[in-house]
C-alpha positions as CSV (number, residue, x, y, z in Angstrom):
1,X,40.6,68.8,79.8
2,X,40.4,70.2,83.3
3,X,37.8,68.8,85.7
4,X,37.0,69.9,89.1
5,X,35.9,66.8,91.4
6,X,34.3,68.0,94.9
7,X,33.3,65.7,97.4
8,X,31.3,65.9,100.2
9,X,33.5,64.4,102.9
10,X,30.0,63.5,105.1
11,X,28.5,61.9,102.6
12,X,26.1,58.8,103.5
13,X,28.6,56.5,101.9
14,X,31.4,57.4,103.0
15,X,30.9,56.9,107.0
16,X,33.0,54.7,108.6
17,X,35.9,55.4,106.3
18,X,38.2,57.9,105.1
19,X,37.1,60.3,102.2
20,X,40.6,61.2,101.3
21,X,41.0,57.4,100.3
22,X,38.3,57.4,98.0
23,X,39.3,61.0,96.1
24,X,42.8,59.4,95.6
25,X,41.2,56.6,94.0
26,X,39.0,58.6,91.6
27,X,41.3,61.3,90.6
28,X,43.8,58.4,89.4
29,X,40.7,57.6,87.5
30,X,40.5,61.1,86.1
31,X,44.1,61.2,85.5
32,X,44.5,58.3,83.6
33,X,41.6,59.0,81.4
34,X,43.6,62.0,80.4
35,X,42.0,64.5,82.3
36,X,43.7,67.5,84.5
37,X,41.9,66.9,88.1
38,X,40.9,69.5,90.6
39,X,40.3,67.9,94.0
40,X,38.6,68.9,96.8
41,X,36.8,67.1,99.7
42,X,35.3,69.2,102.2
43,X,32.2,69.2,104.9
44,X,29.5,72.3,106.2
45,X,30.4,75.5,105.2
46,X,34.1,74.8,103.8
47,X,31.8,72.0,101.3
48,X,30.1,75.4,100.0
49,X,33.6,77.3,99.1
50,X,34.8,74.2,97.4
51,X,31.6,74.3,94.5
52,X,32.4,78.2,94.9
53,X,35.9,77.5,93.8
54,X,34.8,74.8,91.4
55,X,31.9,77.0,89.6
56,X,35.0,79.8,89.5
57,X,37.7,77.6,88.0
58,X,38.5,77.1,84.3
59,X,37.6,73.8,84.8
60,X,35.3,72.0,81.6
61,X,33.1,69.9,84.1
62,X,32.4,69.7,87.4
63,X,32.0,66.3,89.2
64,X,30.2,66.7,92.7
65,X,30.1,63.7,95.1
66,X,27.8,63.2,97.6
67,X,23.7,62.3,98.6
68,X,20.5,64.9,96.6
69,X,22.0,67.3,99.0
70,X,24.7,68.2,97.7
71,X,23.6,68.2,94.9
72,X,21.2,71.5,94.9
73,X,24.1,72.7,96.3
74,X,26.1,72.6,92.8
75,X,22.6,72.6,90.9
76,X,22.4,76.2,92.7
77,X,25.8,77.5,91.3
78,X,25.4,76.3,87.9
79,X,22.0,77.7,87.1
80,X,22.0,80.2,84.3
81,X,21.0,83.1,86.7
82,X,23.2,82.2,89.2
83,X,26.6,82.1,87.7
84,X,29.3,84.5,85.7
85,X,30.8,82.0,83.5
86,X,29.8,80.1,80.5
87,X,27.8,77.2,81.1
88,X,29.7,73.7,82.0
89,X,27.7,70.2,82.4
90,X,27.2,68.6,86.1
91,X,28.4,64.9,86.8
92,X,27.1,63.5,89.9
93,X,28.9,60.7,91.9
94,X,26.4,59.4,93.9
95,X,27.9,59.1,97.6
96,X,24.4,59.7,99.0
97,X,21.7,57.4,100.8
98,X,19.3,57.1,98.0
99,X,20.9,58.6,95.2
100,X,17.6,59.4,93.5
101,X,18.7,61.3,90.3
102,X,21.6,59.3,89.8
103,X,19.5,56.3,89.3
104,X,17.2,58.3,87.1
105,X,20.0,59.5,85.1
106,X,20.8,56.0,84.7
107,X,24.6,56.5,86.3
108,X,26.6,53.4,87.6
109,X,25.9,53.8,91.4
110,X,29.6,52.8,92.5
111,X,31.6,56.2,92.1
112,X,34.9,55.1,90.6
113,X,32.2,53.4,87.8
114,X,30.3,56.8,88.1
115,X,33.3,59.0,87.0
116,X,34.6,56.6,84.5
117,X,30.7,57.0,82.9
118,X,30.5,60.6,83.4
119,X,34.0,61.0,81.3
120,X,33.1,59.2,78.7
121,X,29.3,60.4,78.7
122,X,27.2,63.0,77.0
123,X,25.7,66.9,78.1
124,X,22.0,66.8,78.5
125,X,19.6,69.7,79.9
126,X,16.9,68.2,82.1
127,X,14.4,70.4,84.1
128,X,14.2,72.2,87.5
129,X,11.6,72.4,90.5
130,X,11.3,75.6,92.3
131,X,9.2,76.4,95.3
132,X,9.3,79.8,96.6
133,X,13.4,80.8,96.1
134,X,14.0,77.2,96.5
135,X,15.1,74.6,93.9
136,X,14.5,70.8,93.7
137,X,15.8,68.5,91.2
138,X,13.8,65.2,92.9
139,X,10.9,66.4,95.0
140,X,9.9,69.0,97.5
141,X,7.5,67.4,100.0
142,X,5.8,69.0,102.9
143,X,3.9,66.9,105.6
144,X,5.2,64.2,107.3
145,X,8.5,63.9,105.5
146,X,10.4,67.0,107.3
147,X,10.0,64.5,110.2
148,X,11.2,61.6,108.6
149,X,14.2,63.8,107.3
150,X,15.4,64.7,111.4
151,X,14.7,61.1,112.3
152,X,17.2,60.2,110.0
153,X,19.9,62.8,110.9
154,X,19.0,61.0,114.4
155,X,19.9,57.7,113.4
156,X,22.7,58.5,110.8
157,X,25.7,56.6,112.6
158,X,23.5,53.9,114.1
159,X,24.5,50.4,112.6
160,X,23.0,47.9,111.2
161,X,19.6,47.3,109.6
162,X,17.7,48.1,113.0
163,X,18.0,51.9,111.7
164,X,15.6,51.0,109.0
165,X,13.1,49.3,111.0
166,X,13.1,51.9,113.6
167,X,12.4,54.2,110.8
168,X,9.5,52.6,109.5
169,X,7.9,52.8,112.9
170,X,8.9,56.5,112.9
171,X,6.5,56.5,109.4
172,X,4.1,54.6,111.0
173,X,3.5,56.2,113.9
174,X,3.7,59.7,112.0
175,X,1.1,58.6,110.1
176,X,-1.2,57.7,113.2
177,X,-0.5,60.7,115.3
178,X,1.2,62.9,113.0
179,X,-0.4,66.9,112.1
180,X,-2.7,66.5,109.1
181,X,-2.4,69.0,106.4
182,X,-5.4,71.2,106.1
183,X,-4.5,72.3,102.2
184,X,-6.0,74.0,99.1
185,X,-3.9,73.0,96.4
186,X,-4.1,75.6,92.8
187,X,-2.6,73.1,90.5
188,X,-2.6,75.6,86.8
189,X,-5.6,77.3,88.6
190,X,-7.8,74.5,89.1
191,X,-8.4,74.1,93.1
192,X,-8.7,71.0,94.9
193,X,-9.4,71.2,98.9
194,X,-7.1,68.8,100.5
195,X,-6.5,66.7,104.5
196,X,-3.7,64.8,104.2
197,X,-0.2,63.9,105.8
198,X,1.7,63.8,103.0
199,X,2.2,65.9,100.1
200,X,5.1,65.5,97.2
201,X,5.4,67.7,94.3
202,X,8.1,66.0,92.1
203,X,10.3,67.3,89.0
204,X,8.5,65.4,86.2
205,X,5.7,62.6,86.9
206,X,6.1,59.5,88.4
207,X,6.4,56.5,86.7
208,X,4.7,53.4,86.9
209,X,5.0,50.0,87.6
210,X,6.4,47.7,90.1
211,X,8.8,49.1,92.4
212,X,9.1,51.9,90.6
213,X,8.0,54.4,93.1
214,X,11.0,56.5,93.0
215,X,11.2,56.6,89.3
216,X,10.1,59.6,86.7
217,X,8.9,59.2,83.6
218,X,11.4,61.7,82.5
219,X,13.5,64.5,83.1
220,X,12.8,66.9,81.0
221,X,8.9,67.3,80.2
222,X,8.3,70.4,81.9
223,X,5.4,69.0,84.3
224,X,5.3,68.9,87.8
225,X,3.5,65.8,89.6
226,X,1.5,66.5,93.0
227,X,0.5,63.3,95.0
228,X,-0.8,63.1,97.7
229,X,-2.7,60.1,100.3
230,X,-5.7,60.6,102.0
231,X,-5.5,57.8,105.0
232,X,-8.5,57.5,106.7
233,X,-7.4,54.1,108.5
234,X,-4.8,51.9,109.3
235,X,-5.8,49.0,106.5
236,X,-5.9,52.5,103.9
237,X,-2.3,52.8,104.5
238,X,-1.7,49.0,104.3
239,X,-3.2,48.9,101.0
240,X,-1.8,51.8,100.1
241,X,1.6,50.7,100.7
242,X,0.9,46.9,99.0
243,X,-0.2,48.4,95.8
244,X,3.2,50.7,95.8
245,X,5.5,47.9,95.9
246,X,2.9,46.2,92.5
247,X,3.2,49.2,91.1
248,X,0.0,50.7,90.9
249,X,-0.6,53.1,93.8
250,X,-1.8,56.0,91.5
251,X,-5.1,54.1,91.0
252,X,-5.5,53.3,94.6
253,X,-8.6,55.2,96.1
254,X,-6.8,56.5,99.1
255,X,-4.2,58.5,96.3
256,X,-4.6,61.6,94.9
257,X,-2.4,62.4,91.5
258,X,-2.1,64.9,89.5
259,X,0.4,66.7,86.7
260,X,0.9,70.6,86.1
261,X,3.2,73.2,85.3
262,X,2.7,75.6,88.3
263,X,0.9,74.5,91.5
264,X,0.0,76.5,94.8
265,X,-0.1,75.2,98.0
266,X,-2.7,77.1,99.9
267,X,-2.7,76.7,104.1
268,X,-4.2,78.1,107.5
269,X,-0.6,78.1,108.5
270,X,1.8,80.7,107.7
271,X,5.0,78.7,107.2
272,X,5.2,75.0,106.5
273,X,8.4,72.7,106.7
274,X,9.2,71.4,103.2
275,X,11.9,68.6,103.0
276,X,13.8,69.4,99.1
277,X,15.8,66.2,98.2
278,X,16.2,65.3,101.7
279,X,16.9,68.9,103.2
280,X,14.6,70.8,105.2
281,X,13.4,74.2,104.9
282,X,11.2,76.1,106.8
283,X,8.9,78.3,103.7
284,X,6.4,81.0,104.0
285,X,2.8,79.7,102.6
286,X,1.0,79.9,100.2
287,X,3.9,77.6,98.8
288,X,4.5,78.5,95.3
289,X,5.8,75.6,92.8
290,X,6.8,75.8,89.4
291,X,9.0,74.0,86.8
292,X,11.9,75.4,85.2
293,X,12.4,74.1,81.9
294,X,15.9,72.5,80.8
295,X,17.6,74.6,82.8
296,X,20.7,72.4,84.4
297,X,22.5,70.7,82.1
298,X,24.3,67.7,83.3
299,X,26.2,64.3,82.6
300,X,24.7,61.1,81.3
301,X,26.1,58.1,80.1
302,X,26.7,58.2,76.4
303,X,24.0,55.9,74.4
304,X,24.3,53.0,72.8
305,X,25.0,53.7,69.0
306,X,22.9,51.2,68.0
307,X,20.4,53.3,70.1
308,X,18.8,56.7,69.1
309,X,19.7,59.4,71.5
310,X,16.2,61.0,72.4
311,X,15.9,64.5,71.1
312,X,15.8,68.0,73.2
């Protein structure tokens, strides 16, 4: 079995130490399970002509390391519309910051655990956000978070856990000064007038519970969820944020929630920055959002066999 491996060399995880060291490590992982490895580890534009060269191989799989970003990258390649070949199953090594699909695809977050999972594990077709010509596989989330995104980028090499509380500020203070969103959201036709500072359409609902804000309650429904917070004061976004961490932010007053398969975003503005699994994009408005259904198939870890697999 050939498998291609491409990792992204920039990758949140692997600062402060050399990538080369870490694709040694996992294509001796690969190679001892049996499996004929095709390595690559690559930043910017020479990152893009890696997946090319993936996507174009013969390889059975393709194993893509790095944060959400990279992965729309591949997710882009492997699209039915978008590519020559017959279709092949993406494994994702999480390498990222957050890792957001990797933990909702229930993957080991350590990578050489990752690929070990990934070989052994099973194809499954989950769902795809679009807005305008632009996929998300997470969430696509206009407002404040475009901002957040660059104050990162900002911060990426500073050390310690002052990075974090210096972004919180950033949120904070976005949140007191920040542009509000003047909005008319469509959701399957049905209006609602909107002033917020953040707005996030996700791929699949939200889940419940505590903690669990950055959880779906699947992957595969064919629903879009649109949230958004109307903060009128300070102790609205205190509240707000308590009852996120207990788990039940969807009933707070000062949240807006909603489920649908297509939703438009309607604004005064003519383009709006949109941050897509952690990558900005400038878009034209009205911003138009719709779900594709199971149309990526990728890796999960093989279930249980004393557990039912859950059907398609």
């Amino acid at each position: 079995m050939r498998v291609a491996l491409v990792l992204n060399g920039a990758a949140g995880a692997l600062l402060g130490q050399p990538p080369e060291a870490i694709a040694a490590r996992l294509e001796g992982i690969l190679a001892e399970a049996g499996a004929e490895p095709l390595v690559a580890v690559a930043e910017g534009i020479a990152l893009c002509r890696a997946l090319d060269a993936a996507v174009a191989s013969d390889a059975e799989a393709i194993l893509v390391g790095g944060g959400d970003g990279t992965i729309i990258a591949a997710a882009e390649r492997l699209l039915p519309e978008n590519r020559s070949g017959a279709a092949r199953p993406l494994g994702i090594v999480p390498l990222g910051t957050a890792n957001l699909l990797a933990r909702d695809l229930g993957l080991p977050l350590s990578p050489e655990a990752a690929v070990a999972t990934l070989l052994a594990g099973t194809p499954r077709r989950i769902d795809v956000g679009l807005v305008n010509d632009r996929i998300f596989l997470n969430s696509s989330l206009p407002g404040i978070a475009p901002r957040m995104v660059l104050q990162r980028e900002r911060m990426r090499h500073d050390p310690g856990p002052m990075k974090w509380l210096r972004l919180v500020r950033a949120f904070l203070r976005g949140y007191d000064r920040g542009p509000r969103l003047h909005v008319v959201l469509q959701a399957d036709g049905r209006p609602l007038r909107l002033i917020t500072r953040t707005l996030a359409v996700t791929n699949n609902p939200l889940a419940e519970g505590f903690a669990a804000i950055h959880s779906r309650t699947g992957l595969d429904g064919g629903t879009l969820g649109v949230y958004a917070a109307r903060i009128g004061r300070r102790l609205d976004l205190w509240r707000l944020i308590a009852r996120i961490v207990a788990g039940t932010w969807q009933q707070d007053p000062a949240a807006a929630a909603l489920q649908a398969r297509r939703v438009t975003v309607i604004s005064r503005r003519a383009r709006l920055w949109v941050a897509n699994d952690g990558e900005n994009h400038l878009l034209a408005t009205p911003l138009r959002y719709r779900i594709l259904p199971k149309a990526l198939t990728v890796l999960v870890p093989r279930a249980d066999p004393d557990t039912p697999e859950a059907p398609e």
